[in-house]
N, C-alpha and C positions, 0 to 999 in steps of 0.2 A: 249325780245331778241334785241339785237341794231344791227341798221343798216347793220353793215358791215357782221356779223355773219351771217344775212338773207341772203346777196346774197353769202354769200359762200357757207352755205347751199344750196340754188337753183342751183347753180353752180356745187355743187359736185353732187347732185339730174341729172343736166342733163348730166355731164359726164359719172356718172355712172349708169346712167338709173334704178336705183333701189333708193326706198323711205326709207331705213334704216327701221330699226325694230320696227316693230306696235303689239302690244302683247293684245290677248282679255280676257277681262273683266270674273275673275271668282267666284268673290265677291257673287253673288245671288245663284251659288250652293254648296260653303261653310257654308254658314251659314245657309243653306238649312238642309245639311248634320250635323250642330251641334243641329237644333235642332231635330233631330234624334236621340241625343245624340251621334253621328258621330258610330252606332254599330244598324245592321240588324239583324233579326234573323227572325225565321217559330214560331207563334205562335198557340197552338190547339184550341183556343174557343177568346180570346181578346187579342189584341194588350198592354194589362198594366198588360199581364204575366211576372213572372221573367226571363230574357233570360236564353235558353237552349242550347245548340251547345258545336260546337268544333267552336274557332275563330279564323278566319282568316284573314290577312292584307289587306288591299286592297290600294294598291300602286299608287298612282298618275301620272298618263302614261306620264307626261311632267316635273316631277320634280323628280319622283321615291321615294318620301316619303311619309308615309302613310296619306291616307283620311279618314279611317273609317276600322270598324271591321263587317267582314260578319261571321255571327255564321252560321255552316254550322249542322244540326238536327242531331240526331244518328236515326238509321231504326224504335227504337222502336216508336219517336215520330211522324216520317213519316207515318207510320202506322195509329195512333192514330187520322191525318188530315184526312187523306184517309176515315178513319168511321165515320168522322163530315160529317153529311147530313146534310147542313141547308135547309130547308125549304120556309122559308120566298120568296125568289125567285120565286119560282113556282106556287106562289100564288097572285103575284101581276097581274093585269090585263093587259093586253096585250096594250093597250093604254099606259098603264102609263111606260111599260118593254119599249115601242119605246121611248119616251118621254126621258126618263133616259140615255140610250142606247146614243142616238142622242146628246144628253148634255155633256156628257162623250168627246166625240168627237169635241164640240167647247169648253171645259174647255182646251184639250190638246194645242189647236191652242191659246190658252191665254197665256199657259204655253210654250208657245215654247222655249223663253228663257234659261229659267231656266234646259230645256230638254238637247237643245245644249251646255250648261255649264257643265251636267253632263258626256256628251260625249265626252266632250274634257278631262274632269279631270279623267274620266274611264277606257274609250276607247281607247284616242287620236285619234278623230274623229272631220275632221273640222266643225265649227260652219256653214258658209254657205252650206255644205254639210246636214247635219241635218237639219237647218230649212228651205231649200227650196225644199227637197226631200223627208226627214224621217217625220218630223211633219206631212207636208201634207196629205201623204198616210197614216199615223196611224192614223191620225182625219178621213181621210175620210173613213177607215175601217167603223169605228163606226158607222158613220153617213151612209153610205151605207146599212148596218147590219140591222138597227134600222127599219127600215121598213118588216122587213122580223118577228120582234115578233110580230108584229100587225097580222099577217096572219093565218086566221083559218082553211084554205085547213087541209083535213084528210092526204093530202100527206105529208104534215109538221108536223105529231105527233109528239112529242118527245121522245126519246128512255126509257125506265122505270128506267136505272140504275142511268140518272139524276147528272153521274158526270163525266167532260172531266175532262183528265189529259192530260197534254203538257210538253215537253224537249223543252228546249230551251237553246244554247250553246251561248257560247260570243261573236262566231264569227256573228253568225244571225243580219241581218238588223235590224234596232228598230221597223219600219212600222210591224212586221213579228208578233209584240205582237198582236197587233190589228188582224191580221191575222186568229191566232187561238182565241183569246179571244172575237171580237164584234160576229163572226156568233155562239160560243157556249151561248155567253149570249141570243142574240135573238132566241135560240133554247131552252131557261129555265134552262139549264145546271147550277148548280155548277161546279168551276172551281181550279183546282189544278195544280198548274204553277210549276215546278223545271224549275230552272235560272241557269246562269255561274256567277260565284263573280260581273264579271266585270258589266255587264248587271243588277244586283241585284237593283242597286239603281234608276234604271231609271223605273223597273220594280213597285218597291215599289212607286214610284211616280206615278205611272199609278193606281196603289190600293188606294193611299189617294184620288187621284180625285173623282175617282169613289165612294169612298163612301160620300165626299163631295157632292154632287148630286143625295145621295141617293140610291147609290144601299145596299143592305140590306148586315150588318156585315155578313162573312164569305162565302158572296159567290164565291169571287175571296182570294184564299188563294194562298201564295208566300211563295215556297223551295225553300233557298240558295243552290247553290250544294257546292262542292269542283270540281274545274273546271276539274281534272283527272275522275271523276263520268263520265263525259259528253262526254268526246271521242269517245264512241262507237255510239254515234249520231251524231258527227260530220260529215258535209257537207258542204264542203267551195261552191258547184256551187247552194246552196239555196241564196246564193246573189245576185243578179241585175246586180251588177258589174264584176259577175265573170266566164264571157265570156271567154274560155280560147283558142279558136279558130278565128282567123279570115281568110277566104278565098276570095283568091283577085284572079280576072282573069286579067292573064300574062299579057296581052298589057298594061295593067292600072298599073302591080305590083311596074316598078319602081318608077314612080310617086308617087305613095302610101306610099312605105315604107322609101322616102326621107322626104316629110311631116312627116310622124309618128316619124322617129328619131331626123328631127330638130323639132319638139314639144316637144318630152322629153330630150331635150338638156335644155329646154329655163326654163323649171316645175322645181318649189324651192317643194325641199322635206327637209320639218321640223317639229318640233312636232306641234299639233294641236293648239294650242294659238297665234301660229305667224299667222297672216289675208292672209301674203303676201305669204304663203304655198298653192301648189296645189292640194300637197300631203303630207297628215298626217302619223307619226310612231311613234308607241307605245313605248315608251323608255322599258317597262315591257318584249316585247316580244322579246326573243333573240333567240328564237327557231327558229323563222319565217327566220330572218339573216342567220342561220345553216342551213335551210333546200334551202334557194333559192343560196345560194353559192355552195352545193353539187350539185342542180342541173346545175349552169352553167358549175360547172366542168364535169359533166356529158357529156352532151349536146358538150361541147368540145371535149372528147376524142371522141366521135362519128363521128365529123365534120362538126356540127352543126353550123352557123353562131349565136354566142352570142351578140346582142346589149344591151349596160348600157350605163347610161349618165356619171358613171365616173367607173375607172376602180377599187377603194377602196373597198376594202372586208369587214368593220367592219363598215361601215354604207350600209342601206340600200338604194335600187331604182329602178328603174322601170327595169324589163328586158322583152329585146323581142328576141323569138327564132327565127329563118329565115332561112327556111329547107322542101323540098322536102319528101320522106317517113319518115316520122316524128312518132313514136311509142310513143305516150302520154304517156304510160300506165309503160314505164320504166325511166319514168323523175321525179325526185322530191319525194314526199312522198307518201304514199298510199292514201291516203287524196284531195291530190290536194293542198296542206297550203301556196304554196313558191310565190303565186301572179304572175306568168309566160303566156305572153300571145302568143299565136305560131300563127305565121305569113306565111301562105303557098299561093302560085301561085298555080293556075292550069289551065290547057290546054282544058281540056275535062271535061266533067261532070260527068265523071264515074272516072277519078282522083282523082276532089273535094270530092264526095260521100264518097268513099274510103279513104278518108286522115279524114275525119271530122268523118265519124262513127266508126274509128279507134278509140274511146276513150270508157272508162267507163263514163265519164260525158253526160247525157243527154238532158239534161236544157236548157241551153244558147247559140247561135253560132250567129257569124253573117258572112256578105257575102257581096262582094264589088264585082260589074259587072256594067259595061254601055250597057248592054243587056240586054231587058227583058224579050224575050222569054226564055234563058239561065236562068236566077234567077226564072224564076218561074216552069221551071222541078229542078233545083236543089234543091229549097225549099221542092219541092213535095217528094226526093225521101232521104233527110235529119231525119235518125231515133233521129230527135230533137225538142224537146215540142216547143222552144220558139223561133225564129229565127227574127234577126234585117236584115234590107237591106237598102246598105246604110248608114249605122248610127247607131245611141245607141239603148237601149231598153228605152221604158218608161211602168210602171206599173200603175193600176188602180183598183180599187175594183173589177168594174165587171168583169175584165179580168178571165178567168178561168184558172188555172195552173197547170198541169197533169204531174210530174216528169216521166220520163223513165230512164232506164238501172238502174244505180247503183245513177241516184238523188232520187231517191224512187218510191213512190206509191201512188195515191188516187190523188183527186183535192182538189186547195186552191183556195178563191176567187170565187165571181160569186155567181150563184146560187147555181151549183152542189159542190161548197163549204162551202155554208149552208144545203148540205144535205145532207154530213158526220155526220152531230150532231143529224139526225132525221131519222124515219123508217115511212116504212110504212103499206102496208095491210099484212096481214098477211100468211105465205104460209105454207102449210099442209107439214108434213114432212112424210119421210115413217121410218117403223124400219128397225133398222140396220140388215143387214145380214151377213151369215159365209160366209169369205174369203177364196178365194183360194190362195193359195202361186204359185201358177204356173206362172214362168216368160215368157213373152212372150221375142221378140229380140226388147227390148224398144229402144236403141238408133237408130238403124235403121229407124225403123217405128215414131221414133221422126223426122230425115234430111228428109224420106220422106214428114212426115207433114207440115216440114217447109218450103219445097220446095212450094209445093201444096201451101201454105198459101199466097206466093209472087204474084201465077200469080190469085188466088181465089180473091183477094183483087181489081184486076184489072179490073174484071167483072162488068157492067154495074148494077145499083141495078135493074133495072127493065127485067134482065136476071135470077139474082136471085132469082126476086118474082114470075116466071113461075115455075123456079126450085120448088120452095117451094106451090106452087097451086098444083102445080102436084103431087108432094106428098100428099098433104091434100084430094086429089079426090084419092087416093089410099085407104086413112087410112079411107074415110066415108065408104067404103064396111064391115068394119071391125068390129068384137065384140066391142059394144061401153063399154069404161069403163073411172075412171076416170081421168087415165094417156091419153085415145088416144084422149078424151074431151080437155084434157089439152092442149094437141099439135096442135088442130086446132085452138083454142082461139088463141095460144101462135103466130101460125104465122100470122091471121090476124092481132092483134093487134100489131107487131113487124113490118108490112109494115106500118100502120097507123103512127108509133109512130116515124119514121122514116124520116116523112116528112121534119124536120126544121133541117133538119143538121148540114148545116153549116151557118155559119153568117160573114156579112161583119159592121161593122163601122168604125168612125169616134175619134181617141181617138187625142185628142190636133191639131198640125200637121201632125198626122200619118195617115195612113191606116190600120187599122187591120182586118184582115182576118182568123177569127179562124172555123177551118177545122175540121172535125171526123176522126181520123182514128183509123183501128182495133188495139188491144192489139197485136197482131200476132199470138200465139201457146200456144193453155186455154188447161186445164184440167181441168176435170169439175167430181168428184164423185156421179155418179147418184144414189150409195149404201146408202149413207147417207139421200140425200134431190133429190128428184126426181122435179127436178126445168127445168119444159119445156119450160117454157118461158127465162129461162139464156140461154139454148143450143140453142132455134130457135134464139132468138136474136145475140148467139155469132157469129154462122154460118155467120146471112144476115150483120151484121157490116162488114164482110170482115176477119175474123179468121177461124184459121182450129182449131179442136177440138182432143183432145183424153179424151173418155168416159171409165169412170170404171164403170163398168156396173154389175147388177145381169140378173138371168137370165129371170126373170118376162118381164124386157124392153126391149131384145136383139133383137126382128122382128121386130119395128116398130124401132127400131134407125138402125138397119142393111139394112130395107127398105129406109132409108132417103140415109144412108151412099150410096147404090146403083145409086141413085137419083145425085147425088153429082158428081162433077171430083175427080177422085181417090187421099188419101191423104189427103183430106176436114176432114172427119169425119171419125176417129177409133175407133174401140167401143173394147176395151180389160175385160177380166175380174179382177173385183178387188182382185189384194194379197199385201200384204206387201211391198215384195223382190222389185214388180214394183213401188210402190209408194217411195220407198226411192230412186229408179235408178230415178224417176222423177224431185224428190226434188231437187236432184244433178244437173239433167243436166241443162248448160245455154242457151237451148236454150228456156226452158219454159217461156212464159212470167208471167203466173199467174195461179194460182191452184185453186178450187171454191171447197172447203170441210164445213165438220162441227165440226168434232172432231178430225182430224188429227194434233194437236198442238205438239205433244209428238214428232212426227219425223220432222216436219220443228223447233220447240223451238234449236231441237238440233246442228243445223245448224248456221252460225255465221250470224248476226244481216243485213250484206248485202245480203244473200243468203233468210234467212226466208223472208222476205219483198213480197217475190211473192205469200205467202199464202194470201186467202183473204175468211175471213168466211161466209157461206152463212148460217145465222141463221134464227128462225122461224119468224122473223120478215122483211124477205130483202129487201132491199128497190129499185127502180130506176136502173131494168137491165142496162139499156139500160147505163147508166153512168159506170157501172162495164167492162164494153165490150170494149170499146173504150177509145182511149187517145184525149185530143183535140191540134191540133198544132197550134200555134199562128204566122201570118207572119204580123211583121209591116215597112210598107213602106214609107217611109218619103215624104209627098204630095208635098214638090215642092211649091216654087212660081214664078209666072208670068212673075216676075219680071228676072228671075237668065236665063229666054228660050232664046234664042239665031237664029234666024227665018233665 
C-alpha cells in the first residue's frame, strides 16, 4: 500500500472510529463439511451405510446458501437404532471408560476451531463467543464426567435398560451436548441423540472425536430431526443467555438503565463472520424478526416503554422492555423466541417478588441492588433456580441445575446430574389396589396445602426433627410390621442425610451459594409403591404432601398427618376422578406414582413434566424432594473499594 493511502486510511480509521470490515476465516469448516461429503444422515449399525432419510438443506446462516444436506430418518429406522444395544461399552473397564471419556474433552479443546467455524456457518454464532465460552464448558463437561466412571459406589449402579436417549433443539447452547452425553457416558449408558438440522454438524463432530479416541462404534448414535419434530421441546431459558428479567432497585434504576441503553447503542449487530460484531443473526431465521416485532408492538399498545438501538423493523436488535406490572406471560411467543429482556425498578421486596415470579420461566433472573441485606431476602424468596447479582451468570460442570415452573424438571450437572443416568438400592413395592372413584373437594384441600407449605418451609429443621421423633415414639407402641419398620428407619435416616444441605464456593470471580429448597406441593401415591422414606423425606425438605392412600396405611399417616401443622400432610383416598383433578391443577409441583402414565401422557408435554416415576429401583430421595437454587455474587476487588 503507498504511503499516502496509509495515512488516509489511518485518518479515516480515527475519524470514524471503526476498523472497516474484518471477516472470519471459514475455510477449515468447509472443507470439513466436504469431506462429509457435505450430507448427514442416522445410520443403524456403520457409518458406510447407503444414506436413508428425507434431505434436507441446510443453509448457510451468513450467506443463505446451502452447506450441506441433513437426511432427516423415517420412524421405521428410528426404531430400528433404538433396538441397537451395543455392548462393547459396558464392558470396557472403568479405568480405561475415565481415560477415554477425559480425552474426548481435551480433543474438543484442539478442535475448537474448527467448532467455532461450524457455528458461524450453522448457527451464526460468533466465533469469540463459542471458543471462549462453549468449547470450554463442553471439554470441561467431559473431563469433569470422566472421573465419575471410575466409581464403583453401589450408589452409582447403572440403570439395566442401558440406553439414554436425548432431544436436543437448535436453539440449545453447544456446551449442553456435553451436558447430557459426558454424565451418561460415565454412567455406561449407550447413547441416542435426535439434533435440530442446524446443530447436526457440530454434533456429528462430537461423534467422530469421540470415536477417534476410542470409544467403541455405536455407542453415541446421532438423529438428524426435521427442526418442526423439535418444537414441542423447545426452551429458549435452557440458555445461559436467556435471562429474560432483570430487577434493579429504584435509586440505582436510572443509572442503570442509561448505561444499559448507551451500551446497546454502541453493539454492531451482524452476521457471525464479521469479528467487529457484538451480536450475531442468523440470516435463516425470520421467524425470530416476526415474533420480536409483534412483541414490541405489543408492549406498545400496553404502554410499555420499548427501547431498540434503531427504530428499523426488517432487521433485527436488541430490545429492552422498561415497565412497572409487566405480565410476561402475554408478551411475544408461547416459547419465549423474540430475545426480550424486561427491565423493572422496584421499591419493596415484595414488588420485586411479584414482578419476577410473574413469569412461566424459571431458570434464569438477575438482580441489581447496592444493598445486601435487600439482595439476600430477595434471592431467598425468588421461585428461581439460578439467580446472578450484580452481573452475568457463569456455568461450570459442578454446578447443579434444577429447572422450575415451566424450564422443566430433574437436575443437570453436578453430581446429582450424574445420577439421573444411575439407580440405586432396590425398594419393595406393594400390589396395586381397587380404587375408589370417590371425589373428595380437591381444589380446596390443594390452596389449603399450599398455603400450609409456604409457612411449613419456614420452620427451623431442628423443629421438624422433634416433630417427626415424636411421632416415631408414637409409632414404637405399635403392631410392628413392615410399613411402620419402614417409617422409623425412614425418619432417622432423612435427619442424618440432611446434614450437607447447602454449600457455598468459589466458581472464578464469583460466589456461589447453592441452597436446598422444597419442591413445594408432592403428591405422592402410596397405592402403587408404599415408599416411607420419599413421604418422611418429602415432609422434612420443607413440602406439604397430598397422599393417595389405601386403607392398610391410613393410621399411621393420619397419625403423622395429626403430628403436623394442619395442611402439611393430606391423606385422601385414591380414585381416578381425583388423580386427573390433580394432573390439572397448577399448583402441583410434582406427582411420585408408578403406572399412572395413561392420564398425565394425556396432558400436553409442559403439564405431564411434573409426573416423576418412582420405580422398583428409586434412587436418591432426598434429590427428588428438593430443587437447588444457585446465587452467584460477583466477589469484588480491592482495588474498585472506596474507604
Amino acid at each position: 500500500m503507498e504511503p499516502a493511502k496509509v495515512k488516509n486510511k489511518i485518518g479515516d480509521i480515527f475519524n470514524n472510529m471503526a476498523y472497516g470490515p474484518n471477516f472470519e476465516d471459514t475455510k477449515l469448516a468447509i472443507d470439513w463439511l466436504k469431506t462429509k461429503q457435505s450430507s448427514f444422515f442416522a445410520y443403524i449399525k456403520k457409518p458406510t451405510e447407503e444414506l436413508n432419510g428425507t434431505p434436507l438443506p441446510l443453509l448457510s446462516a451468513i450467506k443463505q446458501e446451502q452447506l450441506c444436506t441433513i437426511n432427516v430418518p423415517d420412524i421405521d429406522t428410528v426404531k430400528k437404532i433404538l433396538e441397537q444395544e451395543e455392548k462393547s461399552w459396558k464392558v470396557v473397564n472403568p479405568l480405561e471408560k475415565t481415560k477415554i471419556i477425559n480425552k474426548i474433552g481435551l480433543e474438543i479443546e484442539r478442535k475448537a476451531e474448527l467448532f467455532a467455524q461450524l457455528e458461524i456457518l450453522t448457527r451464526g454464532i460468533l466465533a469469540k463467543h463459542t471458543k471462549s465460552k462453549a468449547i470450554n464448558l463442553l471439554a470441561q463437561y467431559f473431563q469433569y464426567y470422566s472421573a465419575f466412571a471410575f466409581c464403583s459406589d453401589e450408589e452409582f449402579k447403572v440403570k439395566e435398560s442401558g440406553i439414554a436417549v436425548g432431544v436436543i433443539s437448535n436453539e440449545n447452547y453447544l456446551a449442553h451436548l456435553g451436558l447430557f452425553i459426558a454424565p451418561a457416558l460415565a454412567a455406561g449408558h449407550n447413547i441416542v441423540l435426535q439434533i435440530g438440522s442446524q446443530l447436526a454438524p457440530a454434533a456429528f463432530l462430537l461423534q467422530e472425536i469421540a470415536l477417534s479416541v476410542g470409544l467403541p462404534e455405536g455407542t453415541l448414535r446421532i438423529i438428524p430431526s426435521d427442526d418442526g419434530e423439535l418444537v414441542p421441546y423447545f426452551t429458549m431459558d435452557s440458555l445461559p443467555w436467556s435471562t429474560d428479567t432483570i430487577l434493579v432497585q429504584e435509586n440505582i434504576f436510572p443509572t442503570f438503565l442509561t448505561k444499559l441503553k448507551s451500551k446497546l447503542t454502541t453493539l454492531e449487530v451482524s452476521t457471525a463472520d464479521n469479528k467487529s460484531a457484538r451480536i450475531s443473526i442468523n440470516l435463516n431465521n425470520t421467524s425470530q424478526l416476526n415474533d420480536l416485532n409483534n412483541t414490541t408492538k405489543q408492549a406498545k399498545l400496553q404502554g410499555i416503554e420499548v427501547f431498540q438501538a434503531t427504530d428499523k423493523s426488517d432487521v433485527w436488535n436488541p430490545c429492552v422492555l422498561v415497565g412497572g406490572q409487566i405480565n410476561h406471560n402475554a408478551l411475544g411467543s408461547k416459547d419465549g423466541q423474540s430475545n426480550v429482556i424486561t427491565v423493572v425498578a422496584f421499591r419493596s421486596i415484595d414488588e420485586a417478588v411479584s414482578l419476577a415470579n410473574n413469569s412461566k420461566q424459571g431458570l434464569w433472573a438477575s438482580v441489581w441492588s447496592d444493598n445486601a441485606n435487600l439482595i439476600n431476602e430477595l434471592t431467598r424468596k425468588l421461585k428461581i433456580s439460578n439467580i446472578s447479582v450484580n452481573g452475568s451468570y457463569e456455568l461450570s460442570p459442578e454446578v447443579v441445575i434444577s429447572p422450575t415452573k415451566d424450564s422443566g424438571m430433574g437436575y443437570f450437572g453436578g453430581k446429582e446430574g450424574f445420577m439421573e443416568y444411575s439407580s440405586g438400592p432396590i425398594v419393595s413395592k406393594c400390589t396395586n389396589l381397587g380404587r375408589s372413584d370417590s371425589v373428595a373437594n380437591v381444589d380446596s384441600i390443594v390452596n389449603a396445602a399450599k398455603k400450609a407449605q409456604e409457612s411449613w418451609q419456614k420452620i427451623p429443621s431442628i423443629q421438624k426433627q422433634k416433630i417427626l421423633q415424636d411421632f416415631a415414639e408414637n409409632l414404637s407402641p405399635l403392631k410392628s410390621s413392615e410399613w411402620v419398620n419402614d417409617l422409623l428407619k425412614s425418619i432417622y435416616k432423612t435427619i442424618h442425610n440432611s446434614s450437607v444441605s447447602n454449600a457455598t464456593s468459589i466458581l472464578g470471580g464469583y460466589n456461589l451459594a447453592s441452597i436446598r429448597e422444597p419442591r413445594g406441593l408432592i403428591v405422592i401415591d402410596v397405592c402403587q409403591c408404599k415408599n416411607a422414606e420419599l413421604i418422611i423425606t418429602s415432609i422434612y425438605e420443607g413440602n406439604s404432601l397430598i397422599v393417595l392412600s389405601d386403607d392398610s396405611s391410613n393410621s399411621e399417616l393420619k397419625l403423622l398427618s395429626s403430628k403436623l401443622p394442619n395442611g402439611v400432610l393430606n391423606v385422601l383416598p385414591h380414585g381416578t376422578n381425583t388423580l386427573e383433578k390433580l394432573s390439572k391443577n397448577e399448583k402441583i409441583s410434582c406427582y411420585f406414582g408408578d403406572d399412572c402414565q395413561k392420564i398425565f401422557a394425556s396432558l400436553p408435554l409442559r403439564d405431564s413434566k411434573k409426573y416423576i416415576n418412582t420405580p422398583m429401583q428409586m434412587k436418591d430421595f432426598y434429590s427428588k424432594t428438593g430443587i437447588i437454587k444457585n446465587i452467584l455474587t460477583d466477589i469484588g476487588k480491592s482495588s474498585t473499594c472506596s474507604f
